[in-house]
Structures are given as C-alpha cells and as structure tokens.
C-alpha positions in Angstrom: -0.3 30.4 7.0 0.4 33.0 10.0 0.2 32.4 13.8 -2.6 34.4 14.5 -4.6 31.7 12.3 -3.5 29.0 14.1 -4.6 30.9 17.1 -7.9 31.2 15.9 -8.5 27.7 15.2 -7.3 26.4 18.3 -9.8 28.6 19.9 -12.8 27.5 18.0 -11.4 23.9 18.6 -11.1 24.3 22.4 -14.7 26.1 22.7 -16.3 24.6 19.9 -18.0 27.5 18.9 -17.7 30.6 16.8 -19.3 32.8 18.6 -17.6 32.0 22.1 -14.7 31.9 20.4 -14.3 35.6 19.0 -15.3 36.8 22.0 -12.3 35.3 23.6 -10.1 36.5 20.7 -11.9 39.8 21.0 -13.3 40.0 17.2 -15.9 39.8 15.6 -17.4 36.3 14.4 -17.3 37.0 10.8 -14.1 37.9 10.0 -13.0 34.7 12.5 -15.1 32.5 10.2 -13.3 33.5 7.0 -10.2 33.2 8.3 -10.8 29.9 9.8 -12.4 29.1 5.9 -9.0 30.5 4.5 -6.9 28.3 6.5 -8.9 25.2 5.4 -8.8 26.4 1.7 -4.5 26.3 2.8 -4.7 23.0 3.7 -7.4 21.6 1.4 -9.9 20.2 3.7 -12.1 21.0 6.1 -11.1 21.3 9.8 -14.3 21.6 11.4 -17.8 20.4 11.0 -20.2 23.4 11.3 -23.2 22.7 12.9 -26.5 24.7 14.5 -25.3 24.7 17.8 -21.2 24.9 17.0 -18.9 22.7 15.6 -17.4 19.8 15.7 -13.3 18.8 14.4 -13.1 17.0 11.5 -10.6 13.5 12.1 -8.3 16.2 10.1 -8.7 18.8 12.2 -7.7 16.5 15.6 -4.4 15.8 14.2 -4.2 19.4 13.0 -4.9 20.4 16.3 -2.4 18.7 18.3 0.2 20.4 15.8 -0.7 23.5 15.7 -0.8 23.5 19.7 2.9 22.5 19.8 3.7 25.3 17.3 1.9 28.1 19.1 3.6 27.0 22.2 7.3 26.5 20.4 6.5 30.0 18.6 5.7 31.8 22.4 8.7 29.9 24.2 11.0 31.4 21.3 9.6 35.2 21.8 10.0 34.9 25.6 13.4 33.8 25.3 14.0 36.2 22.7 12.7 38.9 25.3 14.3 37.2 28.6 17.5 37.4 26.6 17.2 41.2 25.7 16.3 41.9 29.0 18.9 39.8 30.6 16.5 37.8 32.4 17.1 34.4 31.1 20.2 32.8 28.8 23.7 32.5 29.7 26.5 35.0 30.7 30.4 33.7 31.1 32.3 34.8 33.9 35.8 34.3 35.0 37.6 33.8 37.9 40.9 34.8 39.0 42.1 31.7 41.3 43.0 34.2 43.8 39.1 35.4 44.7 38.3 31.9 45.0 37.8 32.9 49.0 36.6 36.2 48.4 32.9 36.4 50.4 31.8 39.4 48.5 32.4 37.8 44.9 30.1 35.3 46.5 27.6 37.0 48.1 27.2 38.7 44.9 26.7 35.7 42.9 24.2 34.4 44.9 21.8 37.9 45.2 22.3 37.8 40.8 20.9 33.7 41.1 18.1 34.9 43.1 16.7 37.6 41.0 17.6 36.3 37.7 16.7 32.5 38.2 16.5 32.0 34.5 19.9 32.8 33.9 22.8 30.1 33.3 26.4 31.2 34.6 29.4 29.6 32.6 32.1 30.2 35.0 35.9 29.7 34.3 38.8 30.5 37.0 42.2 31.2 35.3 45.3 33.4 36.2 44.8 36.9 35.6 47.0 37.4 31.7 44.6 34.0 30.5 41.3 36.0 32.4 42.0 39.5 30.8 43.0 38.0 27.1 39.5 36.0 27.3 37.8 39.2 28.2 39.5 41.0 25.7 38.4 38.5 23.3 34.9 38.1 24.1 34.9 35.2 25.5 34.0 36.6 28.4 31.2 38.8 29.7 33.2 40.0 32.8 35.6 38.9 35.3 36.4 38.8 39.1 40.2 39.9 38.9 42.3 40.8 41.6 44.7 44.0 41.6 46.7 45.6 40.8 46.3 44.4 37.5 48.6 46.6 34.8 46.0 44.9 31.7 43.1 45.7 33.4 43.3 49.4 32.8 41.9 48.2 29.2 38.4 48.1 31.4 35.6 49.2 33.2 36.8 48.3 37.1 34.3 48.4 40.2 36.1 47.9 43.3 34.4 45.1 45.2 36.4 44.8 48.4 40.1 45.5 49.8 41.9 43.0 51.7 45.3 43.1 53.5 48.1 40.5 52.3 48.7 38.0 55.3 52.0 35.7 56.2 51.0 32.7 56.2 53.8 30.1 58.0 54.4 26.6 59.0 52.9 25.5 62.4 55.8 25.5 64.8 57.7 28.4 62.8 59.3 30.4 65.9 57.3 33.4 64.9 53.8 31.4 64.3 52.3 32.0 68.1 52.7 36.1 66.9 49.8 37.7 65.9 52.1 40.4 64.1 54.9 39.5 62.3 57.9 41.8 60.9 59.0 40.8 57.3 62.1 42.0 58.3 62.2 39.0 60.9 61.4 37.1 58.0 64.3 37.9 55.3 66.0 34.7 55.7 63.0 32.4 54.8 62.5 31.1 52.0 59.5 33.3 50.2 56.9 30.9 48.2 55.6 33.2 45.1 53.2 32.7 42.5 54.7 32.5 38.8 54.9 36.7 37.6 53.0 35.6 34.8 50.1 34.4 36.5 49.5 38.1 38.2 52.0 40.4 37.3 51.4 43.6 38.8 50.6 42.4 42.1 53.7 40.0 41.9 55.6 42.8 41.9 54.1 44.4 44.5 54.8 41.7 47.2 58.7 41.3 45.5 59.4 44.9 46.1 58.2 45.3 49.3 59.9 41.8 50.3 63.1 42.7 49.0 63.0 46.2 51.0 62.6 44.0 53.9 65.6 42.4 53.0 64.6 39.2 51.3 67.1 38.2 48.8 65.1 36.7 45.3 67.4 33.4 44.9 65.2 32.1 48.1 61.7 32.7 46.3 60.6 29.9 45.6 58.0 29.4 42.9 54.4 27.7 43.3 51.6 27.3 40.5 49.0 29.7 42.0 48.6 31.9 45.4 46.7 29.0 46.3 49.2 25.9 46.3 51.3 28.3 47.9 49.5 27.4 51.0 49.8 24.2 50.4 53.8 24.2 50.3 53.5 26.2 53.3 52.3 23.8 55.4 54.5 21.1 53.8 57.2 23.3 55.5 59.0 24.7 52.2 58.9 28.4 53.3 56.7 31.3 53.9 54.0 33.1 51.9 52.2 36.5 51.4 48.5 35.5 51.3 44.9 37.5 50.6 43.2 38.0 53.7 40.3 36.0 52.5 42.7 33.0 52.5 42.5 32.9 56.4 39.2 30.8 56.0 41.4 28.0 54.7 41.4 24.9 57.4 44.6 23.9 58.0 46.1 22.7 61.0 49.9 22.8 59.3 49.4 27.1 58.7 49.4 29.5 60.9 48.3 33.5 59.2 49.5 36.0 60.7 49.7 39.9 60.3 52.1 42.1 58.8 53.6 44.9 61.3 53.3 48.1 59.6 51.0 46.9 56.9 51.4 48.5 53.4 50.3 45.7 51.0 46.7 45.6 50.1 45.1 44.4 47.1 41.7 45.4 45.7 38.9 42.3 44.1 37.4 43.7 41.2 34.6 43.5 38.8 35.8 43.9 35.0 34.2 44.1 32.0 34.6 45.9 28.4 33.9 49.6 27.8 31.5 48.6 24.7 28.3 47.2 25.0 28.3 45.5 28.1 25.3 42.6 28.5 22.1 43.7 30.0 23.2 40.3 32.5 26.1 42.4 33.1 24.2 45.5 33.8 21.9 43.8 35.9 24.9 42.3 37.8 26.9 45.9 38.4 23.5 47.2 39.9 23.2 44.6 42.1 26.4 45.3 43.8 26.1 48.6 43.4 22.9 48.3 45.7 25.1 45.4 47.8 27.9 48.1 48.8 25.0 50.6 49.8 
C-alpha cells in the first residue's frame, strides 16, 4: 500500500465520482479505477459501491476513510517538518547565554527580529559562565552562544562582534565619589574591588585585575562575588566597588550609583559564537539577520 493510493481513494470518497476525481488528481480515469481495484484487492473488500451515476462507500470504506485521512495528514505534517527543519524554518536551536549579556539590548533585539521571521522555531536557551558556555558549544550541546570578550577559549570559533561597551564603576549611594560623573580608579585604590570568580570569565577577569592593579589596587581587597551580576548586588549592600558592562546601567537601584571611568581603556566586546563545521541553517538564518541588523 503507498500514499499516493490512499490519495486516490480519499478523492473518489470526497467527490464520489471517478471521473471528477481524476480530474482533480490530474489522471486519467482508468488507471485511477485500477488502482483504487488494487487497493481493495489489498485489503480484501470492497471500498466503494460503483454505481451509474458514481459511487457510493461501502460501511468498510467509511472507517477506511477516516484512517487513511489521519495518515495522509500525519504523512504531510512529517515532510513539512522534515523540510521546515532543513530549511531552518521550524524545530529547535539551543543557545547559550553568558550571564553577563543578560542586559545587552542588541542580543535582544536580535532574538526578537529571529522569532519574527522564523515563528516556527523553538529556542532552548541556557545562561551559564563563559568556561561551562564554551565547553557546551564545544560539545554540541549548543548551536551558538552570546559570550562576552575577551574570551581566550573562544578563539576555537567563528566570532561576529555584536556590540562594544565600556566597563562602568559602579558604587554605593553616598560613596564620596558617587555625585561624579567621571571617576579615577586611581581615587579608587583603597576600596575594596568586588570581582567575579576568574573561572567564570577568565580573560576578561584579567583584563579589569591588571588594569585595577596599575591603578594601584592591591588584590587582598578584591573581593569575590558569584557572577558580574551579584556584584551589583554587594555593591549596593555597601561591601565595595565594582567594574560593570555598560549595559548594566539599566539596572534599577536606588543603593548604586554608575559612573564613568576617566581615561577609559577597558571595553569589552558581546559576541555571537558558534562552531567552524556545519553550522545549523537556524544558525545561518540567525548570522544574516544581524548581519542585516548592523547594516
């Protein structure tokens, strides 16, 4: 038993007539008569009723009916998922999250252009540190990530640049330097410093320690917090002073106050990352959407 004969009976069943029905098929009666003969030869009975003026289903031809409609429509959901999938149109894609981009409007706006034109698509999203992100991709587990750099392991991968922001300070309310717009760090080398674990983003922790201890910040006052984002949080609990994305300004908090670096020289770079082999057409859809986003 094939499709296509299925097809052809639910035809004749819907217009109750050979004739009608091949020309809806667009073939000839004949052959659409033996067919529909061999199919009840298959099944050993008759499925239809022939009669002068058409036809008329057979109580076994009802029930076959009602099955063979659910299996035309299970067989053409299965190829258009099949296609959707290959086209990256429809199924899932994983993406991770470094915690860090959480604020990151760009990452956003991205996401929300790729829901738009590929409705159909689930995204399984996961925010981790940046060592846990780039093992995952590494692995497979992921399709691509939204890292922030630098980022020594991410030289494994493809990188698209998606935005540079300036590192902030970000102080208590009431700090003596908090009604500044601009801040020295060198006014700042007797705080306490609150950094992220070295582990959880290694390249760019080392990137705010150096340039904190050339400002004269001594590394027995860091003082460690989970992510870059509870740092904020043991900011305004008044444990010490932190080096913050820009993107982190957004966050609401009446015990912060952010302020800039004089004589900025610490940026950091949000990236897109994925593998160098046989990227997702989800993935190729996505890098062409922000390709057309920066433009």
């Amino acid at each position: 038993m094939e499709l296509r004969h299925l097809r052809y009976f639910i035809t004749v069943a819907e217009t109750l007539h050979f004739t009608r029905a091949a020309e809806a098929l667009g073939i000839s009666q004949p052959p659409l008569s033996q067919q529909i003969q061999r199919l009840e030869h298959e099944i050993g009975t008759p499925l239809l009723k022939r009669q002068t003026r058409g036809v008329e289903l057979t109580e076994a031809g009802r029930a076959f009916l009602n099955d063979a409609l659910e299996i035309v429509q299970l067989a053409d959901h299965a190829l258009e998922r099949a296609r959707g999938m290959a086209r990256g149109i429809s199924g899932q894609i994983q993406l991770g999250f470094a915690s860090s981009v959480a604020f990151g409007a760009p990452v956003f706006e991205l996401i929300h252009r790729f829901k738009t034109h590929y409705p159909a698509m689930e995204l399984i999203t996961r925010e981790e540190n940046m060592a846990l992100l780039m093992q995952d991709l590494h692995d497979g587990l992921l399709d691509a990530a939204f890292i922030r750099l630098p980022c020594e392991s991410s030289k494994s991968f493809n990188l698209k640049v998606i935005a540079t922001e300036r590192m902030m300070i970000a102080l208590p309310a009431g700090h003596p330097y908090s009604h500044q717009r601009t801040v020295s760090l060198v006014h700042l080398a007797d705080e306490t410093l609150i950094m992220f674990p070295r582990e959880v983003a290694p390249s760019l922790y080392e990137l705010i320690a150096s340039t904190c201890i050339r400002a004269g910040f001594t590394t027995t006052r860091f003082l460690q917090a989970p992510q870059i984002m509870s740092s904020l949080g043991m900011v305004g609990a008044g444990c010490g002073i932190a080096l913050v994305p820009e993107s982190m300004c957004c966050v609401n908090n009446p015990n912060i106050v952010i302020c800039e670096i004089e004589n900025n020289t610490l940026y950091t770079d949000i990236a897109f990352a994925w593998r160098h082999r046989n990227p997702s057409k989800a993935v190729l859809h996505l890098l062409k959407l922000l390709d057309a986003q920066r433009n």
